[in-house]
C-alpha positions in Angstrom: 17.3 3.7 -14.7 16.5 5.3 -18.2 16.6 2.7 -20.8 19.1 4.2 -23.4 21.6 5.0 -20.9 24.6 2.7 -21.6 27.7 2.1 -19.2 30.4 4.0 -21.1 32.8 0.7 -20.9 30.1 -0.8 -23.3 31.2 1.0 -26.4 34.7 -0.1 -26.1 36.2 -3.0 -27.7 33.0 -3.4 -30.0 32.8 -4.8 -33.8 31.6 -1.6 -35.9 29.6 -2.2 -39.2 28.3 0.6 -41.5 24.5 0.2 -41.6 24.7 -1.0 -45.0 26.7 -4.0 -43.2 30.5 -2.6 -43.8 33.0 -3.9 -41.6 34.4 -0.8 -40.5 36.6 -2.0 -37.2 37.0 -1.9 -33.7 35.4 1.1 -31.0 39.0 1.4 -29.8 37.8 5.1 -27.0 35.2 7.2 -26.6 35.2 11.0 -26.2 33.0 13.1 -24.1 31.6 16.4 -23.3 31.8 16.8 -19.5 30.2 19.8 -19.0 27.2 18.3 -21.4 27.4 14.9 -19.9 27.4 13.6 -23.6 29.5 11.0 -26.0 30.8 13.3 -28.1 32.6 10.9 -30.4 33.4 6.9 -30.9 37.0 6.0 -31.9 37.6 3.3 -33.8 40.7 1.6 -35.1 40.0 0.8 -38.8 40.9 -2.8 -39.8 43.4 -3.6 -42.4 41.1 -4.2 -45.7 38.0 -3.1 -43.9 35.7 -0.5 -45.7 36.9 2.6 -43.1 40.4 1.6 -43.8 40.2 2.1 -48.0 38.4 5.5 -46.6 41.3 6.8 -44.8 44.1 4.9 -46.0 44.4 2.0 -43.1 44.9 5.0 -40.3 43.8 4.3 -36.9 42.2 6.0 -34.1 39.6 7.7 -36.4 37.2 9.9 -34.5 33.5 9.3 -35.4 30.9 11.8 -34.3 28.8 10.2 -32.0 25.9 11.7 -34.5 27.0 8.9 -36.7 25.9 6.2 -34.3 22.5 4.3 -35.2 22.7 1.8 -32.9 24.8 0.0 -29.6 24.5 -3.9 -29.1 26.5 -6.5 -29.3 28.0 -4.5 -32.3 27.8 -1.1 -33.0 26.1 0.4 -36.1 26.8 3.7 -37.8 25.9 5.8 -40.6 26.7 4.2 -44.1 29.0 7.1 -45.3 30.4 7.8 -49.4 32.0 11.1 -48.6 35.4 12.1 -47.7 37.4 11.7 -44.9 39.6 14.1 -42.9 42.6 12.6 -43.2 44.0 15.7 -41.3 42.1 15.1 -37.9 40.9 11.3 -39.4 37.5 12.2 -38.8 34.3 11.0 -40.9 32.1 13.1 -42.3 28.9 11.8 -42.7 
């Protein structure tokens, strides 16, 4: 088995940080491209206070391109991000 393959149930329910060690929340769903066989996206729920939530206003269920990942272990790291959000569609933009 190729070693970065990772069983799809393993991004669920993880602690997200930013890479600059933000608390950002919990992966909450994932979203994939069938016909590419690739994560297309990480959802994660923002938590109250946490640094995604004063990015989009405590909303939850915010879609974060799976381009944004760095890393998946026992937490997940993403992309430190200063830009806007999409509060329209909730997603990051890098």
């Amino acid at each position: 088995m190729n070693s970065n393959v990772l069983d799809m149930t393993e991004l669920v329910g993880k602690d997200v940080f930013t890479s600059k060690g933000s608390y950002c929340g919990k992966s909450r769903d994932i979203e994939i491209n069938l016909p590419k066989f690739k994560v297309r996206a990480l959802v994660v729920d923002a938590a109250k206070g946490s640094y995604l939530s004063k990015k989009v206003g405590g909303k939850k269920g915010v879609i974060v391109p799976y381009s944004m990942v760095n890393a998946v272990s026992d937490v997940i790291v993403i992309k430190h991000f200063s830009g806007q959000v999409d509060t329209d569609t909730e997603e990051v933009e890098g």
